[in-house]
N, CA, C and O atoms as a GROMACS GRO file, in nm:
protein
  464
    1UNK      N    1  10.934  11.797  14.669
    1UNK     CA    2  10.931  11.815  14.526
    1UNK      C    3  10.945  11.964  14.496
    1UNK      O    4  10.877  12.047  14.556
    2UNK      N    5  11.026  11.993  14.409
    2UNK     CA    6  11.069  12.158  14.386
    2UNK      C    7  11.045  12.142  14.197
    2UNK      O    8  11.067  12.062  14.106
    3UNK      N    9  10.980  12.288  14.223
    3UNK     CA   10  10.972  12.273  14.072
    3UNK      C   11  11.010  12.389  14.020
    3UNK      O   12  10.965  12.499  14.053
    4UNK      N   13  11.118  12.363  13.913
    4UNK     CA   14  11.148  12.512  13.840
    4UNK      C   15  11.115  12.553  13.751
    4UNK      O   16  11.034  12.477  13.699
    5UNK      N   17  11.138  12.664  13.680
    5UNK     CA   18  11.073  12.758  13.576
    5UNK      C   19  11.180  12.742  13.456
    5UNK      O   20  11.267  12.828  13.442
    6UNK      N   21  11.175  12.652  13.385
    6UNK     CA   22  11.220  12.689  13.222
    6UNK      C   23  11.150  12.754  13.142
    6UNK      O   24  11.029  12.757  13.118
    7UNK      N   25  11.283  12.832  13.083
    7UNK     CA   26  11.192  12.994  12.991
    7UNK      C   27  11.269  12.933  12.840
    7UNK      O   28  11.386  12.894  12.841
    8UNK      N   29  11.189  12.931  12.721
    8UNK     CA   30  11.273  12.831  12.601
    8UNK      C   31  11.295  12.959  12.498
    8UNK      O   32  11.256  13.061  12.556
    9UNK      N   33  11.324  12.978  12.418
    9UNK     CA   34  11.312  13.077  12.294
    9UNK      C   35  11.299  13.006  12.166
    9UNK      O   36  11.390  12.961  12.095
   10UNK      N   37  11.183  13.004  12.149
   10UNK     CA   38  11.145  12.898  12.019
   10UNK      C   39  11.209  12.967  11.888
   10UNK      O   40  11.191  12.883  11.800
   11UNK      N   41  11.247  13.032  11.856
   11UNK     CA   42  11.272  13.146  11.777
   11UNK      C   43  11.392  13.064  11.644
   11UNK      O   44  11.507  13.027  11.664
   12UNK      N   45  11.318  13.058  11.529
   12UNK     CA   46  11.444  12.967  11.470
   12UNK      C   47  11.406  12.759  11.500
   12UNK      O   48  11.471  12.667  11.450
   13UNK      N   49  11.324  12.752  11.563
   13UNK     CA   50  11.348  12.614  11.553
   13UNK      C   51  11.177  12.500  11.506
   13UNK      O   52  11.076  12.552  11.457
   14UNK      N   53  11.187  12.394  11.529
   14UNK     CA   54  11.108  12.370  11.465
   14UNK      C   55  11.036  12.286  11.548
   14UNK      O   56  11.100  12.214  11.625
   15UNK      N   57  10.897  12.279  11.548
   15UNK     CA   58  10.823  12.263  11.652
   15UNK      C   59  10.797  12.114  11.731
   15UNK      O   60  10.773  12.093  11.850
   16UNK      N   61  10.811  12.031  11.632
   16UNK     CA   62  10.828  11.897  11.686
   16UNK      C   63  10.944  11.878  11.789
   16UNK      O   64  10.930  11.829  11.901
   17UNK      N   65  11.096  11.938  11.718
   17UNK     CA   66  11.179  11.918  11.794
   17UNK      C   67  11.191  11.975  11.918
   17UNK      O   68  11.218  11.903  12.014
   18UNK      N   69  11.174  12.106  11.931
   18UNK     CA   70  11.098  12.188  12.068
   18UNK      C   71  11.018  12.096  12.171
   18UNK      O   72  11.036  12.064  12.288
   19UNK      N   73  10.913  12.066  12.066
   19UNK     CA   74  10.797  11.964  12.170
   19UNK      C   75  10.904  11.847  12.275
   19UNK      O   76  10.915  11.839  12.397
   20UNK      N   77  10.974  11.764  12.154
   20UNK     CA   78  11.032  11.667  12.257
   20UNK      C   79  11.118  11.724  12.357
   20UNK      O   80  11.132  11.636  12.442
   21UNK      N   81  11.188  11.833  12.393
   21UNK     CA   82  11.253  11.886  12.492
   21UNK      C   83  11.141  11.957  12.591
   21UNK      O   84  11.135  11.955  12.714
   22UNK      N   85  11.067  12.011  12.508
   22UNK     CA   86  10.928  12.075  12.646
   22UNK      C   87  10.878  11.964  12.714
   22UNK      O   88  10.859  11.959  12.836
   23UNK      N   89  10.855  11.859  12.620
   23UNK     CA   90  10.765  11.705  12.700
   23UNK      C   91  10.844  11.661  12.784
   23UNK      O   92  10.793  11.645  12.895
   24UNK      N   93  10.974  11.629  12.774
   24UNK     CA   94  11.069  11.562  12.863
   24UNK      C   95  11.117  11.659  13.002
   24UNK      O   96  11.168  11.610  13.102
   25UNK      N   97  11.095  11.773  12.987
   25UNK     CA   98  11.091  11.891  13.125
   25UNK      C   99  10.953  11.872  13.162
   25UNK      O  100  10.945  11.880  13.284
   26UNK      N  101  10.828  11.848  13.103
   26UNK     CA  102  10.708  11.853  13.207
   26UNK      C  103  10.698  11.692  13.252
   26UNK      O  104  10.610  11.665  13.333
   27UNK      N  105  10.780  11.590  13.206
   27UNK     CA  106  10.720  11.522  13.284
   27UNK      C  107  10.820  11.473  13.388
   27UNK      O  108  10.788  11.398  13.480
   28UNK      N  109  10.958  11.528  13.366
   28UNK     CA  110  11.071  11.510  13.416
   28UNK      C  111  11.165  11.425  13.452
   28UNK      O  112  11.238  11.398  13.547
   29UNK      N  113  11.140  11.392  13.346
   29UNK     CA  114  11.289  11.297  13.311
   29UNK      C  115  11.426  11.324  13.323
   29UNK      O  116  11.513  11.246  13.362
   30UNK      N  117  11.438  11.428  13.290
   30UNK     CA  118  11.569  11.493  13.314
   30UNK      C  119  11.646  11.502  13.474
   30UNK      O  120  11.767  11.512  13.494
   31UNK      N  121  11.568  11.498  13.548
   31UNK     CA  122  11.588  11.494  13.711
   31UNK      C  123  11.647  11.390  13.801
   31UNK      O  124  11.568  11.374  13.894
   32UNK      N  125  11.712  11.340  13.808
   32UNK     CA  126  11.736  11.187  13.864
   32UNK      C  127  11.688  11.132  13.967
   32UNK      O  128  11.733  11.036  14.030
   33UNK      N  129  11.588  11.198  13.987
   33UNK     CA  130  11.450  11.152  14.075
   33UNK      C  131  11.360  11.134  14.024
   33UNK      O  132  11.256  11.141  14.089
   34UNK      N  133  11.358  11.105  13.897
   34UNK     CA  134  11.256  11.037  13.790
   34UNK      C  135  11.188  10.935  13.829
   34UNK      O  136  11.243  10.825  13.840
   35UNK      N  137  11.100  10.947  13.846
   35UNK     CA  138  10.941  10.813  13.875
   35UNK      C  139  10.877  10.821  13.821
   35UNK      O  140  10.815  10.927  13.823
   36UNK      N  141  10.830  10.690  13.707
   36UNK     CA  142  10.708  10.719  13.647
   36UNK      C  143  10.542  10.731  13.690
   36UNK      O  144  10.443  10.782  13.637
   37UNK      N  145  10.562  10.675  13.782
   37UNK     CA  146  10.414  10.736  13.875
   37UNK      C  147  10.436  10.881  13.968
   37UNK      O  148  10.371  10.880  14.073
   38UNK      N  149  10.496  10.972  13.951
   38UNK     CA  150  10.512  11.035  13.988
   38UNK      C  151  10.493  11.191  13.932
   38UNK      O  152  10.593  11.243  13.882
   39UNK      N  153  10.389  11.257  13.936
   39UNK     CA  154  10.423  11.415  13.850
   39UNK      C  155  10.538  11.473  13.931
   39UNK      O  156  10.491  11.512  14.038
   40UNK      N  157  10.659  11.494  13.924
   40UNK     CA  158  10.748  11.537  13.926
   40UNK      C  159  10.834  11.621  13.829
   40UNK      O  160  10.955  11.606  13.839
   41UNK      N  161  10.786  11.712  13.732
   41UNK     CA  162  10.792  11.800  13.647
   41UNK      C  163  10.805  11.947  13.676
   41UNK      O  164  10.763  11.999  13.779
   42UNK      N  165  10.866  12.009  13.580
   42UNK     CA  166  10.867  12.112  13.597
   42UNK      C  167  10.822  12.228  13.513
   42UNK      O  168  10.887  12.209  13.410
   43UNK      N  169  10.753  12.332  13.493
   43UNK     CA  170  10.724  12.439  13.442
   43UNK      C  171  10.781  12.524  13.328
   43UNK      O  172  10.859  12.615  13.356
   44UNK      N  173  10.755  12.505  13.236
   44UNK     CA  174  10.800  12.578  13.073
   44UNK      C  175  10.772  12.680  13.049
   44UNK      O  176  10.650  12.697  13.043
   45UNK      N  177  10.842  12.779  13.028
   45UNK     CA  178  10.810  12.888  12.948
   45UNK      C  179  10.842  12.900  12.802
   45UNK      O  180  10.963  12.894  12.778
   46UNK      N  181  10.752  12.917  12.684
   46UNK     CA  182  10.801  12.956  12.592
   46UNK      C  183  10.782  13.068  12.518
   46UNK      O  184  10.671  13.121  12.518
   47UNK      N  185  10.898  13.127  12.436
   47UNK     CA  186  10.880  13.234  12.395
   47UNK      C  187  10.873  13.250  12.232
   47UNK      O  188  10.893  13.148  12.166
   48UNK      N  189  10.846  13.368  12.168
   48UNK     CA  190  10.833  13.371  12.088
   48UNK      C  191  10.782  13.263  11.968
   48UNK      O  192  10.849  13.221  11.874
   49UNK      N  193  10.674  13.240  11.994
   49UNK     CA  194  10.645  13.143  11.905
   49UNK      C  195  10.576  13.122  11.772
   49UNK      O  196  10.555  13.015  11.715
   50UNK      N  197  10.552  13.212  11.743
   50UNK     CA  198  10.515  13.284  11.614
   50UNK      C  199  10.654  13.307  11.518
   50UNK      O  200  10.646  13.354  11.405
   51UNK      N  201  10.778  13.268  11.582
   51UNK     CA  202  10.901  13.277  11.495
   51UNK      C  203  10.952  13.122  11.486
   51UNK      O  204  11.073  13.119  11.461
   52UNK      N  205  10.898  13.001  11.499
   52UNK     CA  206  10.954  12.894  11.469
   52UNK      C  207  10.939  12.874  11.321
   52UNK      O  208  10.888  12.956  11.244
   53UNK      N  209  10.976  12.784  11.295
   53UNK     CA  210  11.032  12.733  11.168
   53UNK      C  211  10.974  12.654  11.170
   53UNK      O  212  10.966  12.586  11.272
   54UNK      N  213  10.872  12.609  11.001
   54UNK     CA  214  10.820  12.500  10.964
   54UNK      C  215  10.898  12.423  10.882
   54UNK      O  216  10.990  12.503  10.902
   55UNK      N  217  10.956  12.329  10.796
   55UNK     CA  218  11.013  12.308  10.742
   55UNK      C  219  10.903  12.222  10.626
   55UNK      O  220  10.795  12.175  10.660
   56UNK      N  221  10.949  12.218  10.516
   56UNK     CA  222  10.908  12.134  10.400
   56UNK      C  223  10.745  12.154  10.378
   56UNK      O  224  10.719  12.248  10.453
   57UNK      N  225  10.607  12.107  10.305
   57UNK     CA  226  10.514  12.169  10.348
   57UNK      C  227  10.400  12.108  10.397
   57UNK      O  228  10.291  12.078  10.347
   58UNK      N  229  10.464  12.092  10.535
   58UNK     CA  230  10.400  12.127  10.602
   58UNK      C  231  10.274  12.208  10.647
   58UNK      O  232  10.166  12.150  10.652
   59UNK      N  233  10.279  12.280  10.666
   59UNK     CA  234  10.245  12.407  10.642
   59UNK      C  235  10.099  12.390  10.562
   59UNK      O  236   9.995  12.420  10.621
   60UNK      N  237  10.096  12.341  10.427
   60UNK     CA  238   9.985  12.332  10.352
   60UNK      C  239   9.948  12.198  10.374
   60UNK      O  240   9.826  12.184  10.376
   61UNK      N  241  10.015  12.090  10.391
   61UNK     CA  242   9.986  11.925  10.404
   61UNK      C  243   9.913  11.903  10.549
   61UNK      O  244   9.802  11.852  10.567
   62UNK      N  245   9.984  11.943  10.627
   62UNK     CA  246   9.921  11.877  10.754
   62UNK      C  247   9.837  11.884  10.795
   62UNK      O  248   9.780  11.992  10.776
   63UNK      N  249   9.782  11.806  10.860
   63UNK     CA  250   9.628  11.799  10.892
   63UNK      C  251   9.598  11.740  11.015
   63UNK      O  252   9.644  11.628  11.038
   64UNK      N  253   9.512  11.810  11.119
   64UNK     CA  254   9.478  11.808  11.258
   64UNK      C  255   9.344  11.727  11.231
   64UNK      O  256   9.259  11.760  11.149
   65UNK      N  257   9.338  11.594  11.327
   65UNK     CA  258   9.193  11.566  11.308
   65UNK      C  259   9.076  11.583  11.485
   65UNK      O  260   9.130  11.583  11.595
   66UNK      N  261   8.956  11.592  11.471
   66UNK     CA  262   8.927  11.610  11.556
   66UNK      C  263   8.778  11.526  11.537
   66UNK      O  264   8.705  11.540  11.439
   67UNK      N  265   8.749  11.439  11.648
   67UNK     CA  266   8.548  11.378  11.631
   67UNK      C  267   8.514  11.412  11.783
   67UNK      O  268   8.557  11.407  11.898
   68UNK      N  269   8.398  11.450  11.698
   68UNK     CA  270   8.297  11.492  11.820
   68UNK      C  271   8.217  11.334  11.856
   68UNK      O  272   8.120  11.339  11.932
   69UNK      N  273   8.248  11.239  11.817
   69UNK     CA  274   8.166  11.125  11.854
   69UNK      C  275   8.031  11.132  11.821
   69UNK      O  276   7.953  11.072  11.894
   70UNK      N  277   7.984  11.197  11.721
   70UNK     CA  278   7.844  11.183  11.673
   70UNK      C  279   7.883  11.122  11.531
   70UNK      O  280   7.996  11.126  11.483
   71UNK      N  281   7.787  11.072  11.480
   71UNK     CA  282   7.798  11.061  11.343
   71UNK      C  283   7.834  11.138  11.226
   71UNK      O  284   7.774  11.243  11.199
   72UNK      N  285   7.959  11.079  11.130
   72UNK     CA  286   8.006  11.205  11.040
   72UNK      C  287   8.040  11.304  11.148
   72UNK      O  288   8.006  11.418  11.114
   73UNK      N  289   8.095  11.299  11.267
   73UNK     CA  290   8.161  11.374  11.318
   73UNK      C  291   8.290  11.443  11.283
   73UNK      O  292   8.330  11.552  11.323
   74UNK      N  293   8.348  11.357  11.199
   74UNK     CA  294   8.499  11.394  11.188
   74UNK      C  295   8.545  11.532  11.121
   74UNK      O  296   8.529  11.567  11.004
   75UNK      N  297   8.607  11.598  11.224
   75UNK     CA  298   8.654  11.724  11.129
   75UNK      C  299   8.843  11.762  11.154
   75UNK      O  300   8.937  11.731  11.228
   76UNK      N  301   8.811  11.841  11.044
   76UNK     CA  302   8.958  11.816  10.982
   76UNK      C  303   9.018  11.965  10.966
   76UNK      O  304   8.963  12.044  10.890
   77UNK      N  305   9.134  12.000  11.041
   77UNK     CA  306   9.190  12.153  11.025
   77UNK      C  307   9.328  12.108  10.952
   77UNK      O  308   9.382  11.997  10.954
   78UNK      N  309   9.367  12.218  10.892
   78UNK     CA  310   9.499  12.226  10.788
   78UNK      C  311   9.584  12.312  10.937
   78UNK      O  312   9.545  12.396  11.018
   79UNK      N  313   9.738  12.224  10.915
   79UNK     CA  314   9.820  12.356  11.015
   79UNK      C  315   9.820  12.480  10.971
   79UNK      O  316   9.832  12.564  11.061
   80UNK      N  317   9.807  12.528  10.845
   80UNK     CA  318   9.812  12.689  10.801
   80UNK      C  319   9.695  12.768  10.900
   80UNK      O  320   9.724  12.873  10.958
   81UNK      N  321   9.562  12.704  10.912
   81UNK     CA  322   9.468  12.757  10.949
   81UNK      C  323   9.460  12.790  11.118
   81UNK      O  324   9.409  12.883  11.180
   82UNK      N  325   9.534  12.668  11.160
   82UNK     CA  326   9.550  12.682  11.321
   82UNK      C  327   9.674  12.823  11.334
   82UNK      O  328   9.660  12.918  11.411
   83UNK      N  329   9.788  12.806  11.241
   83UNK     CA  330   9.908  12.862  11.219
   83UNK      C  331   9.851  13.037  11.273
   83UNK      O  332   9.882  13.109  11.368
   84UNK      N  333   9.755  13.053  11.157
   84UNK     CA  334   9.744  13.174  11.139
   84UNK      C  335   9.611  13.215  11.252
   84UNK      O  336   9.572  13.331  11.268
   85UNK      N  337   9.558  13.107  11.317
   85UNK     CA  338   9.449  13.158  11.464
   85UNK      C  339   9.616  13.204  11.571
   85UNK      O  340   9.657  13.317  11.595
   86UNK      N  341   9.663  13.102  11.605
   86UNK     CA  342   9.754  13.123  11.688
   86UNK      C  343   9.868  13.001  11.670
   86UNK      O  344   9.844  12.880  11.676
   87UNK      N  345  10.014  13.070  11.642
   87UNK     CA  346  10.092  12.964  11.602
   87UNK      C  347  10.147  12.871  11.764
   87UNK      O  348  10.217  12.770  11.772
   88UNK      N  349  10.089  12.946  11.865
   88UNK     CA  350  10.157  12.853  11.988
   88UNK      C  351  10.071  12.724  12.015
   88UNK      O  352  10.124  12.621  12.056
   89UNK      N  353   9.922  12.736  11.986
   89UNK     CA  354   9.838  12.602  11.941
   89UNK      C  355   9.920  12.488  11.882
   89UNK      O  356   9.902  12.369  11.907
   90UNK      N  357  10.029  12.550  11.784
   90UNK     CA  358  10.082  12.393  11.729
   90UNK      C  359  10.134  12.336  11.780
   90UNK      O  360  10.136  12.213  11.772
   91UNK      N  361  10.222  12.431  11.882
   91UNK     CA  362  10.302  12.414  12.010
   91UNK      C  363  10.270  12.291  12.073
   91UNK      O  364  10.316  12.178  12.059
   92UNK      N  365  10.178  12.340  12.147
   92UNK     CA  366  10.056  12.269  12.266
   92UNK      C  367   9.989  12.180  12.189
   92UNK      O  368   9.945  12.100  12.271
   93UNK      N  369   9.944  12.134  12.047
   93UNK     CA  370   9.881  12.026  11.987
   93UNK      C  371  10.035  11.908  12.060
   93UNK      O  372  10.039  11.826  12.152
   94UNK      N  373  10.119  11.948  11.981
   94UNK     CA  374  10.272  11.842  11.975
   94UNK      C  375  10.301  11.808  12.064
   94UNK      O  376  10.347  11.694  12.072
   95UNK      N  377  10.290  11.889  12.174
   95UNK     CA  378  10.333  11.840  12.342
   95UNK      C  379  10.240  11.771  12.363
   95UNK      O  380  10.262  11.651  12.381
   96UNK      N  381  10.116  11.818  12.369
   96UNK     CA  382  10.029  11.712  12.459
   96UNK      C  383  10.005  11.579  12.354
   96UNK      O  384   9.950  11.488  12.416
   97UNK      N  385  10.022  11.557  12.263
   97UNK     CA  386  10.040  11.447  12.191
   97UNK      C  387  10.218  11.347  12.224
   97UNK      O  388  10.286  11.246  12.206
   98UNK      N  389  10.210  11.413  12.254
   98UNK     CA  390  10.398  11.370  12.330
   98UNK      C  391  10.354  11.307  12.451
   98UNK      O  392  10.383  11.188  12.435
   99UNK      N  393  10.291  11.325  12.582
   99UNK     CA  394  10.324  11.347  12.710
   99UNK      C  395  10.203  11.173  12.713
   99UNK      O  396  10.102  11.142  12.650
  100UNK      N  397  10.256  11.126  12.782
  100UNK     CA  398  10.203  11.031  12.879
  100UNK      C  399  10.066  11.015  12.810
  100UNK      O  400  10.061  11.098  12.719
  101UNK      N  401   9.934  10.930  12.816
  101UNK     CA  402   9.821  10.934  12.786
  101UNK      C  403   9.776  10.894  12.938
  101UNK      O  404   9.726  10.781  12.942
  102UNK      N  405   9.784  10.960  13.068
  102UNK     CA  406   9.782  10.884  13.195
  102UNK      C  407   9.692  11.004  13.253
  102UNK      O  408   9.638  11.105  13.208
  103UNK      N  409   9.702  10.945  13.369
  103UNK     CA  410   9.640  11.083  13.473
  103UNK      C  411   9.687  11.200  13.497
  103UNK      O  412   9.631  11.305  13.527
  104UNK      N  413   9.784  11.176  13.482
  104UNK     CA  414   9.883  11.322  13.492
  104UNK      C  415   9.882  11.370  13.351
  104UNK      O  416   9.937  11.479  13.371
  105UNK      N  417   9.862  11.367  13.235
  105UNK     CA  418   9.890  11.491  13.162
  105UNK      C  419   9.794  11.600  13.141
  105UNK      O  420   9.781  11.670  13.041
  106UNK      N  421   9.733  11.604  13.240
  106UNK     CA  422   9.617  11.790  13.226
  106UNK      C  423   9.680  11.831  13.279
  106UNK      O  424   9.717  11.947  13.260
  107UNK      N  425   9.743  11.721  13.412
  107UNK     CA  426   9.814  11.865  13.564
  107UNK      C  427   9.928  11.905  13.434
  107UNK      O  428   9.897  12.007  13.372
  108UNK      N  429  10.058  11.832  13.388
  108UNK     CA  430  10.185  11.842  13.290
  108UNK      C  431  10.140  11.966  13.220
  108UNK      O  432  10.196  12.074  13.237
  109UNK      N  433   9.978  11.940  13.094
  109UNK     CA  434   9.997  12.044  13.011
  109UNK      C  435   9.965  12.179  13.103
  109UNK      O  436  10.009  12.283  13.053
  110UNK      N  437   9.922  12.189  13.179
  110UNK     CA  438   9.886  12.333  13.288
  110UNK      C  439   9.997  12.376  13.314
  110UNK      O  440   9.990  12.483  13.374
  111UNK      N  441  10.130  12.331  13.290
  111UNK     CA  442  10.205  12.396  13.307
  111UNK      C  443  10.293  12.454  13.247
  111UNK      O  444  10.381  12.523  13.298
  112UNK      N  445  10.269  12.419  13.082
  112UNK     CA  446  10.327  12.503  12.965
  112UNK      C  447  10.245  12.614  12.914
  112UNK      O  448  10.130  12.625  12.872
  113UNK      N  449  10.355  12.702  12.936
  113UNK     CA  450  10.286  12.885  12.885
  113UNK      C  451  10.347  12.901  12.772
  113UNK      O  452  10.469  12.894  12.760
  114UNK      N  453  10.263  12.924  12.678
  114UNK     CA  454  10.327  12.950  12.523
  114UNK      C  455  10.314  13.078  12.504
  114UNK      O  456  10.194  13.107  12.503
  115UNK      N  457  10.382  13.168  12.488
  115UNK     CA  458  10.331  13.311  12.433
  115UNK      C  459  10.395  13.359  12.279
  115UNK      O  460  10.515  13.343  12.255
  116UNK      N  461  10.317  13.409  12.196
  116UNK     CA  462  10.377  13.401  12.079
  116UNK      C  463  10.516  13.542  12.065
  116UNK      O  464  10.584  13.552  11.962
   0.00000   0.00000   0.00000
């Protein structure tokens, strides 16, 4: 198993659509040695990510949910707010919401580097 280094330039595009090309390189589909029991993936780099493109609004509408499993746990972030902690978070929310729900997606997301 050989694994290579894709370097992406997010710069200009929009993050969902990004995600489905990052998800489909970490879990590697693209390879024609594709197995689905298999981590056979390869390594992402992305760049600039503080220059993607949101489109429509987004931006003010969307909404991240998160429960802590206690009661009235549920809490709720706006994308502006994650946007402006760090915009490669939205990155990495979209992928790992993409990728497999299996055993393999901690090793998959360990291997996307987002840098803004």
């Amino acid at each position: 198993m050989s694994r290579e280094i894709h370097t992406i330039d997010a710069e200009g595009k929009a993050p969902g659509r990004l995600a489905t090309e990052i998800a489909r390189l970490l879990i590697g589909k693209h390879k024609p040695t594709y197995t689905p029991h298999i981590d056979d993936g390869d390594h992402v780099q992305v760049l600039n990510a503080g220059k993607m493109e949101v489109t429509g609004k987004k931006m003010t509408q969307k909404v991240y949910y998160h429960h802590t499993e206690y009661a009235k746990g549920l809490r709720i972030k706006k994308m502006s707010k994650i946007w402006s902690d760090d915009p490669g978070e939205v990155l990495r929310r979209a992928v790992s919401r993409m990728l497999p729900k299996n055993k393999h997606r901690n090793e998959r997301h360990k291997r996307l580097v987002v840098t803004n």
